[in-house]
C-alpha positions in Angstrom: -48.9 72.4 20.1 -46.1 73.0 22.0 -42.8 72.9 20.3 -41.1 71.9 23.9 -44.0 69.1 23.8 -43.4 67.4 20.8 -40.1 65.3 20.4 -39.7 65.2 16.5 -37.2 63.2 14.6 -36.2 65.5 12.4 -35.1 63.1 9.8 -36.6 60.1 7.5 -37.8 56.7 7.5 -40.2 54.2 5.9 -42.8 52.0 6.1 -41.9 48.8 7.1 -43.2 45.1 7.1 -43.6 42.2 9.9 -40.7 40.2 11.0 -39.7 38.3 7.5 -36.7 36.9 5.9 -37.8 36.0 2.9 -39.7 37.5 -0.6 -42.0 35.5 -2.4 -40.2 35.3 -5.3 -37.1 34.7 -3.3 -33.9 35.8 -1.4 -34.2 39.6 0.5 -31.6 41.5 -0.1 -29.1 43.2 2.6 -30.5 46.3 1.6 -26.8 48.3 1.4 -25.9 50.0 -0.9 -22.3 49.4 -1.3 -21.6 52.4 -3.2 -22.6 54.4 0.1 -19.4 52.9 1.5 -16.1 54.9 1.7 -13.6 52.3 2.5 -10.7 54.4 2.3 -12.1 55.1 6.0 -11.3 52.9 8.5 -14.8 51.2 10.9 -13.2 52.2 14.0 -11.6 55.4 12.7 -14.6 56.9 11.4 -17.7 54.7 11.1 -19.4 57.6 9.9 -17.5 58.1 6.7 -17.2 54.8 6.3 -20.9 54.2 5.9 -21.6 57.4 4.3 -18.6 58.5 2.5 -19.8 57.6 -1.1 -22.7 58.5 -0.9 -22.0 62.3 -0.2 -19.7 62.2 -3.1 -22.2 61.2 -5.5 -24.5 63.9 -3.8 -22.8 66.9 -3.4 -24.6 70.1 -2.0 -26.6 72.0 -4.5 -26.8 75.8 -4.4 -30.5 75.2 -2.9 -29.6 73.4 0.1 -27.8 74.6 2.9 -28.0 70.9 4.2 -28.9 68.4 1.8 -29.5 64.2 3.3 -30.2 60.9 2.7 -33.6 62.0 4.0 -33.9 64.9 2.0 -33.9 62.7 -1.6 -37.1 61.7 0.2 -38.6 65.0 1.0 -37.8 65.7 -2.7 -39.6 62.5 -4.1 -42.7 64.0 -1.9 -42.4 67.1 -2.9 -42.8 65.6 -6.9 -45.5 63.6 -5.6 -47.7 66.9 -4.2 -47.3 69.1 -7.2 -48.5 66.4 -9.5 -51.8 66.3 -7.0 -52.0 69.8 -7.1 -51.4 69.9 -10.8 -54.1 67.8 -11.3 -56.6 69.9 -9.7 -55.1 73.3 -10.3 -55.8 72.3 -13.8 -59.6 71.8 -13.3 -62.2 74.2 -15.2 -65.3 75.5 -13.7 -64.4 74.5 -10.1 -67.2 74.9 -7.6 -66.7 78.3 -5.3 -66.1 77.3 -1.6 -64.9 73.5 -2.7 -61.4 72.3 -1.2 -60.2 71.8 -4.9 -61.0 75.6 -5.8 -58.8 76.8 -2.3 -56.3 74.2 -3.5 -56.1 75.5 -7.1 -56.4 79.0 -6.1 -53.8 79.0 -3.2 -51.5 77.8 -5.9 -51.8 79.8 -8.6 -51.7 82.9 -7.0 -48.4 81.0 -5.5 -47.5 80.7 -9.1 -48.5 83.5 -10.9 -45.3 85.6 -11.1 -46.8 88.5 -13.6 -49.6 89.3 -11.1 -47.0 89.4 -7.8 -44.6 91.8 -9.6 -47.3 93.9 -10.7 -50.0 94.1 -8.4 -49.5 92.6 -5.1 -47.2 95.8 -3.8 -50.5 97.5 -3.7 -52.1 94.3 -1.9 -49.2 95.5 1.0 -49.7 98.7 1.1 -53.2 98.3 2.3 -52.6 95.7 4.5 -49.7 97.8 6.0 -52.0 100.7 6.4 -49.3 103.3 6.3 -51.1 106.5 4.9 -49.9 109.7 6.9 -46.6 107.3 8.7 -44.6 109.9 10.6 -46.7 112.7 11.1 -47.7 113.7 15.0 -50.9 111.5 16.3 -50.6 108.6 13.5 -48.9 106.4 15.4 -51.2 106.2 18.2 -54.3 105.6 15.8 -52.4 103.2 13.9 -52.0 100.9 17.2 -55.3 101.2 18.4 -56.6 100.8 14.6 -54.7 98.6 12.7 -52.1 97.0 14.5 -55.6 94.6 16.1 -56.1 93.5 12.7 -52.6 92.8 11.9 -52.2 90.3 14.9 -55.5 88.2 14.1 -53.7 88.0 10.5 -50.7 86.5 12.2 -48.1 89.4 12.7 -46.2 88.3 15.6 -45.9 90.8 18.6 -43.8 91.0 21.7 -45.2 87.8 23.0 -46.7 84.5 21.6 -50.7 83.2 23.0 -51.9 79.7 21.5 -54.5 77.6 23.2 -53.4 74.0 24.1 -53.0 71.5 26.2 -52.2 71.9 30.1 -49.4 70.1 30.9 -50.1 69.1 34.7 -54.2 69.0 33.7 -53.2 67.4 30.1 -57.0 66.6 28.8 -57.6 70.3 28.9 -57.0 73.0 27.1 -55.7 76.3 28.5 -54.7 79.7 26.8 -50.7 79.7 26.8 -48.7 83.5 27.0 -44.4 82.9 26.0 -41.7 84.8 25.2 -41.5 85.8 21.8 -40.8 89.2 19.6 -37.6 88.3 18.5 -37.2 87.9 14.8 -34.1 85.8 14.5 -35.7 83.3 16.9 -33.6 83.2 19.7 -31.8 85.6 21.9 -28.4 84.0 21.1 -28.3 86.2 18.2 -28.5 89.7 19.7 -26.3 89.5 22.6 -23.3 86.9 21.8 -20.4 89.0 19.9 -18.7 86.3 18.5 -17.3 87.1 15.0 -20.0 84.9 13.1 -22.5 86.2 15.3 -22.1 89.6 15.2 -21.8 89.4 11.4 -25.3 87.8 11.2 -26.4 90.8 13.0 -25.1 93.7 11.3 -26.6 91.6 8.2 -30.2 91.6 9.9 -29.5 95.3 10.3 -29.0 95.8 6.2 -31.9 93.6 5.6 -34.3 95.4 8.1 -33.5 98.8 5.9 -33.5 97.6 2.2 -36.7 95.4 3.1 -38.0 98.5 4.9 -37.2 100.8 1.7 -38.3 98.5 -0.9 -41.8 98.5 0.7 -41.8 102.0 0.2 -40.3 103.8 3.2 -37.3 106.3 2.7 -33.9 105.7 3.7 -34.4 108.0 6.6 -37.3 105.7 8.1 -36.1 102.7 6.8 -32.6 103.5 9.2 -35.1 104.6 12.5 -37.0 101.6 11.6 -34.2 99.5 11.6 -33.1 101.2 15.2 -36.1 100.7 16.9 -36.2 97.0 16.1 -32.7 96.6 17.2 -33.5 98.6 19.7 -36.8 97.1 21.4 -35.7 93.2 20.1 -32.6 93.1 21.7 -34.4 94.6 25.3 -36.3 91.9 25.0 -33.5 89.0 24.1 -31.5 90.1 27.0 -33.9 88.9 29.7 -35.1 86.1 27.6 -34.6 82.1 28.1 -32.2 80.5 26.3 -33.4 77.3 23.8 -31.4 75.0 26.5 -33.4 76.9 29.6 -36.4 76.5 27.2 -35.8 72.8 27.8 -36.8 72.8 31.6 -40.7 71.8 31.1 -41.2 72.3 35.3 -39.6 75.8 35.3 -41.8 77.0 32.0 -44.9 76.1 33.5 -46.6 79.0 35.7 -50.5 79.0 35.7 -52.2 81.7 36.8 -55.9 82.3 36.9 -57.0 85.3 34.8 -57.0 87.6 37.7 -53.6 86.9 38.9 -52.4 87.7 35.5 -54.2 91.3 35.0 -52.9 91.7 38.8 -49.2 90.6 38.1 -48.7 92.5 34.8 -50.9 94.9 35.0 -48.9 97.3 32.1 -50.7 95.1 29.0 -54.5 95.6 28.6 -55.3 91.8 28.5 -58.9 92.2 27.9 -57.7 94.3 25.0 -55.3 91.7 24.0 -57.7 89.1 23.7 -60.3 90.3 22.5 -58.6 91.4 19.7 -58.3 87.6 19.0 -61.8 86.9 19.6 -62.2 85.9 22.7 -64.8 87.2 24.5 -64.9 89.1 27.8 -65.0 85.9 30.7 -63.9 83.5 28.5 -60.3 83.2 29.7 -59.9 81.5 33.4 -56.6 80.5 33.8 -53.3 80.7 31.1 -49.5 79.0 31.4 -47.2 82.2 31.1 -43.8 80.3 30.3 -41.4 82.9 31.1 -42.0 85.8 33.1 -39.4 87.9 32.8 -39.6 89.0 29.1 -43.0 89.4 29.4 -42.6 92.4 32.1 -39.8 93.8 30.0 -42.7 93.6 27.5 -44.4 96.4 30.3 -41.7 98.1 30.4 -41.6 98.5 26.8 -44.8 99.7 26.4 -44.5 102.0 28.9 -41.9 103.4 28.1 -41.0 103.5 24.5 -42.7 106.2 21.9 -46.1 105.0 19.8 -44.0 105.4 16.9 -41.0 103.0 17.9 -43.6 100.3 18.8 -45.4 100.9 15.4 -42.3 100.6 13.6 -41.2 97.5 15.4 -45.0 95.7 14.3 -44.5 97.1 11.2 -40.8 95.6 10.4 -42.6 92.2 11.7 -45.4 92.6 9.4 -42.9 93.2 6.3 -40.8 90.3 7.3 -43.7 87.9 7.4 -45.4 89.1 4.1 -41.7 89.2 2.4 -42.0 86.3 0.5 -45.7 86.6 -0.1 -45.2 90.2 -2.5 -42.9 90.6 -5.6 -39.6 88.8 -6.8 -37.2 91.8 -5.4 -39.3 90.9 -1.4 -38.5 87.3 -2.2 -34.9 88.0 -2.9 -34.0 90.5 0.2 -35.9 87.4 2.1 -33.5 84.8 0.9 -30.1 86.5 1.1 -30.7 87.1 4.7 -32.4 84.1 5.8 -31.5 81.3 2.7 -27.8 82.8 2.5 -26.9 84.4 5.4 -28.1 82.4 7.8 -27.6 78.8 6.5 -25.2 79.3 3.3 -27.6 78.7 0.9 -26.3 80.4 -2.6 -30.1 79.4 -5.1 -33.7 79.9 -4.0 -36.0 76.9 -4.1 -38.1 77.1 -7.5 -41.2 78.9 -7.8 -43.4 76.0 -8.0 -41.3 74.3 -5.0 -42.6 77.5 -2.9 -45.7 77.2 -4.2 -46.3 73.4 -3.2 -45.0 74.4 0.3 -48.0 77.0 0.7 -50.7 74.9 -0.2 -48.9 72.2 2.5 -48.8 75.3 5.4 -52.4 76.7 4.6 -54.3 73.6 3.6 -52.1 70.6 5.0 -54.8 68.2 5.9 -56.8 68.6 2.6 -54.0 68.1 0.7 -53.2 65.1 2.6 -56.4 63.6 1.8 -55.5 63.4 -1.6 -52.2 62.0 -1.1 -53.0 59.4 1.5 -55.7 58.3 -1.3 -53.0 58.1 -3.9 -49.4 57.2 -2.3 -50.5 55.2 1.2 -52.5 52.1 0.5 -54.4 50.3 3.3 -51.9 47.6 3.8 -48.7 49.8 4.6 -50.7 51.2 7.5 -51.0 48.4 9.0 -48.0 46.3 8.7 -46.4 49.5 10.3 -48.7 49.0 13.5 -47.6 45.7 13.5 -43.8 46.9 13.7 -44.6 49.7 16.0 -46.0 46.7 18.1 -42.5 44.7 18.0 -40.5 47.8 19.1 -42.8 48.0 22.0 -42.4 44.7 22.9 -38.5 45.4 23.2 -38.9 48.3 24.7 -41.0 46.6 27.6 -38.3 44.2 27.6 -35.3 47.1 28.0 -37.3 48.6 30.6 -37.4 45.2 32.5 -33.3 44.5 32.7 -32.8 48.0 33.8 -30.8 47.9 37.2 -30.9 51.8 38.2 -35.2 51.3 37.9 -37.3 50.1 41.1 -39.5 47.4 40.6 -42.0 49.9 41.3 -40.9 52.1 38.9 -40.5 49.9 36.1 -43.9 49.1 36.6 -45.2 52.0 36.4 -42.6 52.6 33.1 -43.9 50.1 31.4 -48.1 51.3 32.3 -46.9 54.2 30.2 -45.7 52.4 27.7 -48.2 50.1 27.3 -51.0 53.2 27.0 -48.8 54.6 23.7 -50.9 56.4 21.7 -49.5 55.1 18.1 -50.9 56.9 15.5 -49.5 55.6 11.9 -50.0 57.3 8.2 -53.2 60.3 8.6 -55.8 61.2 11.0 -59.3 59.5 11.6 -60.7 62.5 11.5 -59.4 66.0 8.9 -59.8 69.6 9.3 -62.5 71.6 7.8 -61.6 74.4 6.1 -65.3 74.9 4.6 -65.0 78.6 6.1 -61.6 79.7 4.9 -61.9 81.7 1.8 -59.1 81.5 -0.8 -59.1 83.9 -3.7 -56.6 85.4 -6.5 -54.1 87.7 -4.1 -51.3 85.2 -3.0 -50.6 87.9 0.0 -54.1 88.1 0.9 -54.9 84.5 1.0 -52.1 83.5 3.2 -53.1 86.8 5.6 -56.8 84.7 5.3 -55.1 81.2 6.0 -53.4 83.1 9.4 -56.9 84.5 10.7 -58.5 81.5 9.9 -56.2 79.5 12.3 -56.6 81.9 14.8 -60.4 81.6 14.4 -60.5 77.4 14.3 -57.6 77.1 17.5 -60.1 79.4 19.2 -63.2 77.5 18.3 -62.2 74.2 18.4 -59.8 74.6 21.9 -61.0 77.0 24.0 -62.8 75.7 27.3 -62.5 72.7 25.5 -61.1 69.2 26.5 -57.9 68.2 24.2 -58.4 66.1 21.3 -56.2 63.3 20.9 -56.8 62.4 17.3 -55.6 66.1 16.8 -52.6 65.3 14.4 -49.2 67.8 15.1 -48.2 67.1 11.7 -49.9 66.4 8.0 -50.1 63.2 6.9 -47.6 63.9 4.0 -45.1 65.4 6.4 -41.1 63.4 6.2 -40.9 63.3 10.1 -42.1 62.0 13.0 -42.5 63.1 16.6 -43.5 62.0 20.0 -46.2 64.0 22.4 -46.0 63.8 26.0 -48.9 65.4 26.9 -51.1 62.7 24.6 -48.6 60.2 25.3 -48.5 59.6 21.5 -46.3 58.6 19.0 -46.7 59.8 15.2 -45.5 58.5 12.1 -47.0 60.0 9.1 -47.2 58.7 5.6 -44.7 61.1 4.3 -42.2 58.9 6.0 -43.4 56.3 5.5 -42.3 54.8 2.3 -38.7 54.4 0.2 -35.9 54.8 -0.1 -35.3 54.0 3.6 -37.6 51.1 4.1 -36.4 48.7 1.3 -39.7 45.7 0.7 -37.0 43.5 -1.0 -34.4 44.0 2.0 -34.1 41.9 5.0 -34.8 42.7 9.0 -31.1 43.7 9.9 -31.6 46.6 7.1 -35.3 47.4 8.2 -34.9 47.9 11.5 -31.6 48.8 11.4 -34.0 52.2 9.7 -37.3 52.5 10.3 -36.6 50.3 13.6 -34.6 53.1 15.3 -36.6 55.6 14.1 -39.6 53.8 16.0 -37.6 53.5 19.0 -36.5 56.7 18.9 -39.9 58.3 19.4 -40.6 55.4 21.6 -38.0 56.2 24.2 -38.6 59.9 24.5 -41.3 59.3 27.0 -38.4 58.4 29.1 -36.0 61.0 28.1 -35.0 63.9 30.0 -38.0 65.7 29.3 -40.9 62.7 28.9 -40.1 60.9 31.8 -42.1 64.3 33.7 -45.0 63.1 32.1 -47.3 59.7 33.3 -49.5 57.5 31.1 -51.7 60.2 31.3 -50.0 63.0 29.8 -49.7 64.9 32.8 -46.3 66.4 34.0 -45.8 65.0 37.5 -43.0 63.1 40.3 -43.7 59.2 39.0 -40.3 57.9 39.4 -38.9 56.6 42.6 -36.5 59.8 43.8 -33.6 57.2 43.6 -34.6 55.9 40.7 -34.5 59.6 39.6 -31.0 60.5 40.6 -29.5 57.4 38.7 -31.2 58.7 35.6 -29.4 62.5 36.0 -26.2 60.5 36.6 -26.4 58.2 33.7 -27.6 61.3 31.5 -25.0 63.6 32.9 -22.2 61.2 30.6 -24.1 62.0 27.5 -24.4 65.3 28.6 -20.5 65.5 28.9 -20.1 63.7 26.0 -21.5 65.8 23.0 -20.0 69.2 25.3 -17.0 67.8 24.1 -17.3 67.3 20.8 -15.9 70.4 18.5 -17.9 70.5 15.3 -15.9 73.2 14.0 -12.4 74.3 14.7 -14.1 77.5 17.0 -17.2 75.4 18.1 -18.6 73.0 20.7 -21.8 71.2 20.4 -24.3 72.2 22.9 -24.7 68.9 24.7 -27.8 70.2 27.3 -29.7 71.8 24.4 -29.4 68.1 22.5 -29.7 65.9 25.5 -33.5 64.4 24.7 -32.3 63.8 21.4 -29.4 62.1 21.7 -31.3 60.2 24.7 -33.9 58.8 22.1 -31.2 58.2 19.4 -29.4 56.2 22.2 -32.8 54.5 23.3 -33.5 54.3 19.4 -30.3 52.0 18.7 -30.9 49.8 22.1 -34.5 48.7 21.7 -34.6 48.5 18.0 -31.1 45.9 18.2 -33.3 44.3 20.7 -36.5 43.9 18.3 -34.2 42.9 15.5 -32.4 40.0 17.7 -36.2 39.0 18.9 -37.8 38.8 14.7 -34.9 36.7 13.7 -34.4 34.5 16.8 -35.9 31.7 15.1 -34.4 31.9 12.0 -31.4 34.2 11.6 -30.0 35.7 8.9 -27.1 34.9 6.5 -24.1 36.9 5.4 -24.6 38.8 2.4 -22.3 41.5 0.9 -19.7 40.9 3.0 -21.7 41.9 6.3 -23.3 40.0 8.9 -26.6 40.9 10.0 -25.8 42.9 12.8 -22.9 45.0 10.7 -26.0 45.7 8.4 -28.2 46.8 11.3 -25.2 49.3 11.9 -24.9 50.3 8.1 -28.6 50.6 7.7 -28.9 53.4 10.9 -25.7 55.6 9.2 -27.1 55.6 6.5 -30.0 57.5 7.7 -28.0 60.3 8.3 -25.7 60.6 5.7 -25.6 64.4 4.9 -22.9 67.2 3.5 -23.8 70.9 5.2 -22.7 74.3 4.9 -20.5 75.8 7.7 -23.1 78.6 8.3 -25.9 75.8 8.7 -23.7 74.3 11.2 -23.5 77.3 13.1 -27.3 78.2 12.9 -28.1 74.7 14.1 -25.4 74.3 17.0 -27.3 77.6 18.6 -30.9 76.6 17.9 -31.5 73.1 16.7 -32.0 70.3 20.1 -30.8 67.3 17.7 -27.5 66.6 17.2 -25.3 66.9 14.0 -25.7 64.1 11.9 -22.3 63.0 11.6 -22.2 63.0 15.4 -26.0 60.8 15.3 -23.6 57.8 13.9 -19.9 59.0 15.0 -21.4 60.3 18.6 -23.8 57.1 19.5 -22.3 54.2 18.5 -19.7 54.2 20.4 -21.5 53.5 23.6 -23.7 50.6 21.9 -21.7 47.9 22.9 -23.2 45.9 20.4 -22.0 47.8 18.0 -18.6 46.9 19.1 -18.9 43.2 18.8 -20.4 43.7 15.9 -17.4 45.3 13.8 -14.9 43.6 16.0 -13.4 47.2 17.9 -10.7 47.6 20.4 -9.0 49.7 22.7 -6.8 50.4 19.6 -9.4 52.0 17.7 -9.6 56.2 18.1 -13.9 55.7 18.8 -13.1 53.3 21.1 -14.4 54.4 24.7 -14.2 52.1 27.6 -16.9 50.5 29.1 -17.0 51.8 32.2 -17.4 55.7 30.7 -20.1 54.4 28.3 -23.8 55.7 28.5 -26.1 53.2 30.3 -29.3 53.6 29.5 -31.4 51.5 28.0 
């Protein structure tokens, strides 16, 4: 699926019950915790610190987190919860060969089994790198043609990235997608911005590209021309590459071609070559998406004219970094000072076991969530959550209804979309089977198997094929959430949903003050900046009135404005274009879920408790979500490549143009968040 195509959260909440204001065995709670609270802040001062200020004192950063949440006590309580599943069957005798429990308990103790990775599984690289004969004159050339094939159905990335899925302007088909790709660090931000912090990430990649490339057994020399050809060849590429905000513009990313047209246009890559490599035979391919022309013909060029021996080394450095954390304890570490330390602060590795849960998630996600759906989800939490998931679409219907910059005709059409939702709550109706994916004792080798497999299914079950919509994006024990515009679906797996942020003994102004905006959130990004291109359909086409249209840019344009102003370090902006769907949905999020809250407890409203009204405690309930402390280098990272907003500035950077936040906590024109009406977002 395409990242561009699914609008994630990014961030917690829970399962959550029917309108209800009372337990049966009493009074609900407000749900806030008043030790969260850091009154030495003042509401209109810093509403963010006042809501979260306690909290991150009693949860200060640990050396394993770079960013560490409210939302992230979750992910650890799920994280518990999966190892004792896996436990459990990692500790069964006499397990039948070819039976999901044997890949489960076999994926995880090779994860596990430290004496066999520091011993053995340097040899399990060397054969899988191939490298017998490296520099003399011919090899390289073989190599390509003989190994390099395999290497890319094991999921070595390339110069370029090909997945099958859905067509965006033909969404209930499938088609063979061709983007920009070959850059390690992700992005091209990285390789041609000379900033200070920049630059020193780079000349850090540099060092880990040559100790990585020596520890795996080539000599300094090689490890150093190594290390120049990547930098070389990566940063070619990065140069005429789209930037993660031009990444954001769905119309100008989407180029079809039929199969002809793309063997005519870039003729300098061997296509049938390409994909056959993959598995796809010879007529199979008809039309692709090519997102972004422009580093793909640099790709020619670099084929053309670069030495068989620089392209060999650059695959090569991609196949190390890939298989750095799957080899020996010295791999792992060179992995985690560049990327853990480096790049996001971090000063401690994640446990062994920790790793090992989150490879059984990656290579066996949906068999894994079977068993936790049957333990952790019951029955009755999926559905009152499709009963709140109805509510917020109700409100929403009734936002889209008051909205003066929509037609009539538009908001018809707006709420046809809407009402066709795809809401998809807790685990699929239908799981994955792995029945051919074989898992043995080689950590390395069975996640190389797990990477050929998904090559193998996406090519069975996709191409030529119509899309499936029960297809899940995510596992079912994933703490997120996300909305597709191409299914017109929302998501909500059971990962999320469950405490601490949905609270059964807490009241509706706590609830969906949480899990209420997360709901909306996903809700309103098939209207954001980016969703409202897609209809009811899924397909990416002009639906909106053009006037309705240019009243939308100009509303967005102030949010847009609005987080380019705000400096989250002394030296940086935030990127307000790379975050404006999120920050639309968080903004659409706060509006529709006030909305739902006012409808549930029209007819019998709720009391002060704990010194805040109900609406206060909507308020307190939504900071809350996003109380965090974070490292100045994760800052950094996430400012260049990360399309949601900081989380102080999800609390500090919204509310201020929810006006009903300002009733609620009394704020004036004296306050420092204060912004005047008339310069407010109006949205939703």
């Amino acid at each position: 699926m395409k990242l561009r195509n699914m609008m994630t959260l990014m961030a917690a909440a829970a399962m959550a019950a029917c309108s209800t204001n009372k337990a049966e065995d009493g009074e609900l709670s407000s749900g806030i915790d008043l030790n969260n609270l850091d009154t030495t802040y003042q509401v209109g001062s810093d509403f963010y610190m006042y809501a979260t200020g306690g909290w991150q004192k009693a949860n200060p950063l640990t050396a394993e987190y770079s960013r560490y949440g409210a939302f992230d006590v979750l992910g650890e309580n799920n994280v518990k919860q999966l190892q004792t599943l896996i436990d459990s069957v990692a500790a069964l005798k006499d397990l039948k060969e070819g039976s999901v429990e044997q890949k489960i308990a076999d994926l995880y103790n090779s994860a596990m089994d430290s004496v066999a990775l520091n011993t053995s599984a340097m040899q399990d690289l060397h054969g899988f790198l191939a490298c017998d004969g490296y520099g003399s004159e011919g090899v390289a050339a073989n190599w390509l043609a003989e190994v390099w094939p395999r290497m890319q159905r094991q999921g070595v990335s390339g110069l370029f990235g090909v997945y099958i899925g859905a067509d965006e302007k033909d969404s209930q088909n499938n088609i063979v997608n061709i983007y920009q790709g070959g850059l390690t660090l992700g992005q091209k931000d990285y390789y041609v911005e000379n900033d200070p912090a920049t630059a020193a990430i780079r000349e850090a990649y540099k060092e880990f590209i040559v100790k990585l490339s020596q520890h795996d057994g080539f000599s300094e020399a090689d490890a150093q021309k190594i290390m120049n050809d990547v930098m070389r060849i990566e940063t070619r590429i990065a140069k005429v590459s789209k930037s993660q905000t031009e990444l954001r513009d769905v119309e100008a990313n989407y180029n079809k071609l039929s199969y002809e047209e793309l063997k005519n246009q870039f003729a300098g890559i061997d296509w049938d070559a390409y994909f056959a490599v993959f598995g796809i035979k010879a007529g199979e391919v008809k039309n692709v998406l090519l997102g972004q022309p422009a580093p793909i013909h640099e790709v020619e060029r670099i084929l053309k004219e670069e030495t068989p021996e620089a392209l060999q080394n650059v695959y090569l450095w991609h196949a190390m970094n890939m298989t750095s954390s799957y080899i020996d304890d010295e791999a792992r570490a060179l992995n985690f000072g560049f990327y853990g330390t480096t790049m996001t602060g971090k000063t401690e590795d994640k446990p062994r076991w920790k790793r090992a849960v989150a490879s059984v998630e990656s290579g066996l996600g949906e068999a894994l969530g079977q068993l936790y759906v049957a333990r952790f989800f019951p029955p009755a939490a999926k559905e009152r959550m499709e009963k709140l998931v109805k509510n917020l679409q109700v409100a929403l219907g009734e936002r889209i209804a008051v909205q003066d910059w929509m037609t009539d005709e538009t908001k018809k059409v707006a709420k046809d979309k809407l009402d066709a939702f795809y809401v998809k709550v807790g685990y699929p109706n239908k799981w994955k089977d792995y029945s051919s994916l074989k898992i043995g004792k080689s950590y390395l080798n069975n996640m190389l198997a797990i990477n050929e497999w998904g090559v193998k299914d996406m090519i069975e079950t996709k191409l030529n094929k119509p899309v499936d919509r029960d297809e899940w994006g995510m596992t079912p024990q994933t703490v997120n959430a996300y909305y597709n515009p191409t299914t017109n679906e929302i998501c909500f797996p059971a990962g999320i949903l469950q405490p601490p942020f949905f609270d059964m003994q807490a009241d509706d102004a706590f609830n969906y003050g949480a899990i209420g905006v997360v709901i909306g959130h996903e809700m309103t990004h098939g209207f954001d900046d980016q969703g409202s291109l897609f209809d009811k359909d899924g397909n990416m086409r002009q639906w909106w009135k053009p006037e309705d249209t240019e009243r939308f840019n100009q509303r967005i344009q102030v949010m847009r404005e609005y987080h380019d102003s705000i400096r989250v370090l002394p030296d940086l902006f935030a990127n307000g274009s790379l975050t404006l769907g999120e920050n639309m949905a968080d903004h659409g999020g706060l509006m529709v879920a006030f909305q739902a809250f006012k409808n549930a407890t029209k007819e019998s409203p709720l009391d002060t408790i704990d010194g805040f009204s109900p609406e206060q405690r909507f308020f307190l309930a939504y900071a809350n979500v996003w109380g965090q402390n974070i490292r100045e280098e994760e800052i950094r990272r996430r400012v260049k490549s990360d399309p949601h907003q900081l989380g102080m500035w999800r609390v500090n950077g919204q509310l201020p143009h929810i006006d009903a936040w300002y009733e609620a906590f009394h704020i004036t024109e004296t306050d420092p968040m204060y912004i005047p009406k008339e310069k407010r977002v109006t949205i939703w």
